[in-house]
C-alpha positions in Angstrom: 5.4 10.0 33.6 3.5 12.7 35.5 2.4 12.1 38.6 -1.6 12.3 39.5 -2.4 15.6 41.5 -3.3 13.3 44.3 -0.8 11.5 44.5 1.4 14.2 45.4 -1.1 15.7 48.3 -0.5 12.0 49.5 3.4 12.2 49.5 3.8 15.6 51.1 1.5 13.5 54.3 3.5 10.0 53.7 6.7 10.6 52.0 8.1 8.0 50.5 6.1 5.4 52.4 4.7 2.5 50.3 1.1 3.8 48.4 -1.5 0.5 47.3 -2.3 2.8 43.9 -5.2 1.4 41.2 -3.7 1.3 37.7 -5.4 0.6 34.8 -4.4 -1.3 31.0 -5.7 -0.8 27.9 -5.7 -3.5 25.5 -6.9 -1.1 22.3 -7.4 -4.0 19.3 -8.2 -2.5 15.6 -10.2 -4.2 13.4 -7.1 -5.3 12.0 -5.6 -7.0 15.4 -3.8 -4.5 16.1 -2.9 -3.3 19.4 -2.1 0.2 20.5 1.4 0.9 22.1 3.2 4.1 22.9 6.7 4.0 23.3 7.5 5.5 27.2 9.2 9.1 27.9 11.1 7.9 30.8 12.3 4.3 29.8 12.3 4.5 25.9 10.5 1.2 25.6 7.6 0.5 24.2 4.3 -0.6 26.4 0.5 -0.8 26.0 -1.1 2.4 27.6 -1.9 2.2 31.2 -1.9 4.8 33.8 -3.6 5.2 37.4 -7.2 5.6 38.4 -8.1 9.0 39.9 -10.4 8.8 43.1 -14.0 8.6 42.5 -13.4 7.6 39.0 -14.5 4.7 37.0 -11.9 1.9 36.4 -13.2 1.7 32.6 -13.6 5.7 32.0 -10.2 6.2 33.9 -8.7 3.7 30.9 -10.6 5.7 28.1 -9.3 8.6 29.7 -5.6 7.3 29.7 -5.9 6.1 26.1 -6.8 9.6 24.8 -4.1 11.7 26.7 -1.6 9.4 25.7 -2.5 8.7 22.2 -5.6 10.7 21.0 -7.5 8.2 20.1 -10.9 7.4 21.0 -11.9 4.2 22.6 -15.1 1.6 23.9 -14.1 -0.4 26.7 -15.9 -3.8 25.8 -14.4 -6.1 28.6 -12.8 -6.6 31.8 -9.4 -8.8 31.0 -7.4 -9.3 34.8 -7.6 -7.5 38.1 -4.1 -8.4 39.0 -1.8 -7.3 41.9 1.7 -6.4 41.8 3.4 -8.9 43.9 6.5 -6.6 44.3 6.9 -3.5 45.6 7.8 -0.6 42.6 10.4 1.9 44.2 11.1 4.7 41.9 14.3 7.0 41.3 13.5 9.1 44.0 12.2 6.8 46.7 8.7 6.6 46.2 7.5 3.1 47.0 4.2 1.6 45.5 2.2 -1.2 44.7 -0.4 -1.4 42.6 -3.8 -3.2 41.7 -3.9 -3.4 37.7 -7.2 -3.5 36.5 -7.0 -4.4 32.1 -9.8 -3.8 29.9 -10.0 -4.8 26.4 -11.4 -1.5 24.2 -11.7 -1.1 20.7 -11.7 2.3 18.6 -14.7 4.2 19.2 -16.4 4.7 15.6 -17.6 8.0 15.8 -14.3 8.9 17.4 -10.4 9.3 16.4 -8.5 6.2 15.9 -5.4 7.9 14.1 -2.8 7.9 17.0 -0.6 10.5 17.6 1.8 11.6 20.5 -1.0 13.2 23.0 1.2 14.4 26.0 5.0 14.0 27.5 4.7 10.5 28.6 4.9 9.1 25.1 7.7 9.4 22.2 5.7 7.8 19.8 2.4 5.7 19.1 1.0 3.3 16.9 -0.6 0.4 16.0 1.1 -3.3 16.3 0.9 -6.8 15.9 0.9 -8.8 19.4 3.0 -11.3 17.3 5.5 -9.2 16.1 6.1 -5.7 18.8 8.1 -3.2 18.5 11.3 -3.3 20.7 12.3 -2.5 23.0 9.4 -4.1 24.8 9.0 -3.2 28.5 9.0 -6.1 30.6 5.6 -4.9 32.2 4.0 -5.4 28.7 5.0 -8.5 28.0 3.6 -9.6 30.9 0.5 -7.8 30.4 0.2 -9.7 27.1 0.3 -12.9 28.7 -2.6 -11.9 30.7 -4.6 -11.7 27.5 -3.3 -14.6 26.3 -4.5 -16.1 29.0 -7.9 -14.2 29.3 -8.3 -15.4 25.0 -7.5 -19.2 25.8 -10.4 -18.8 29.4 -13.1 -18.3 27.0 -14.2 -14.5 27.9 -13.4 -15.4 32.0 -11.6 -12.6 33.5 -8.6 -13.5 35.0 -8.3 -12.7 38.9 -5.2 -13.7 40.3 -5.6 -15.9 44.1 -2.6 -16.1 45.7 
């Protein structure tokens, strides 16, 4: 996964020190019910698309942003799902620590845009369409949780989920 320009101004000050980061999920649904999944570079399992905000941009244009360099296709953010908090620390191979604030939209394909995916940068192996029911494996953990946030958002009525405590 490459790391944000940012990011790395921030670790040459902090090193490894924990970063609070603001990540953001796409939950990209076809007509169909499909959702859009990219299967990961660095783990080889397959997850929705999410990535991390850059400063001073939007929560929803940073995730229409992430959808496109990751899959090339076009997408309408229609609603906030979850603003959800890691509630563990993520250390990574070489000792950066984080946690992050996950922010999930649900987005559709734009209509006047691309909704053929394809492989869009070195983070993804592949990328396609899915059924929530039935997807494709191996499933990162962080993704099936994620899709229990929508299940849970679906069965609120429309409510975004917040997490308290």
């Amino acid at each position: 996964m490459a790391t944000p320009g940012f990011v790395l101004s921030l670790r040459e000050k902090v090193g490894h020190d924990l970063l609070m980061l603001v990540g953001v999920t796409a939950f990209v649904e076809d007509d169909e019910g499909r959702l859009l999944m990219g299967r990961r570079a660095d783990t080889g399992e397959w997850a929705l698309v999410y990535g991390i905000a850059e400063p001073f941009e939007e929560p929803a244009l940073s995730v229409r942003r992430e959808v496109k360099e990751e899959t090339g296709v076009d997408c309408v953010v229609s609603e906030l799902v979850s603003v959800m908090a890691q509630h563990e620390e993520h250390v990574y191979g070489n000792g950066d620590r984080c946690q992050f604030v996950d922010i999930a939209f649900a987005c559709r394909p734009d209509p006047s845009g691309n909704s053929e995916p394809f492989v869009g940068d070195d983070e993804s192996l592949a990328v396609g369409w899915f059924s929530p029911e039935e997807p494709p494996r191996p499933l990162a953990q962080s993704t099936v949780e994620r899709l229990g946030w929508l299940r849970r958002y679906r069965a609120g009525d429309g409510h975004a989920i917040f997490e308290l405590g």
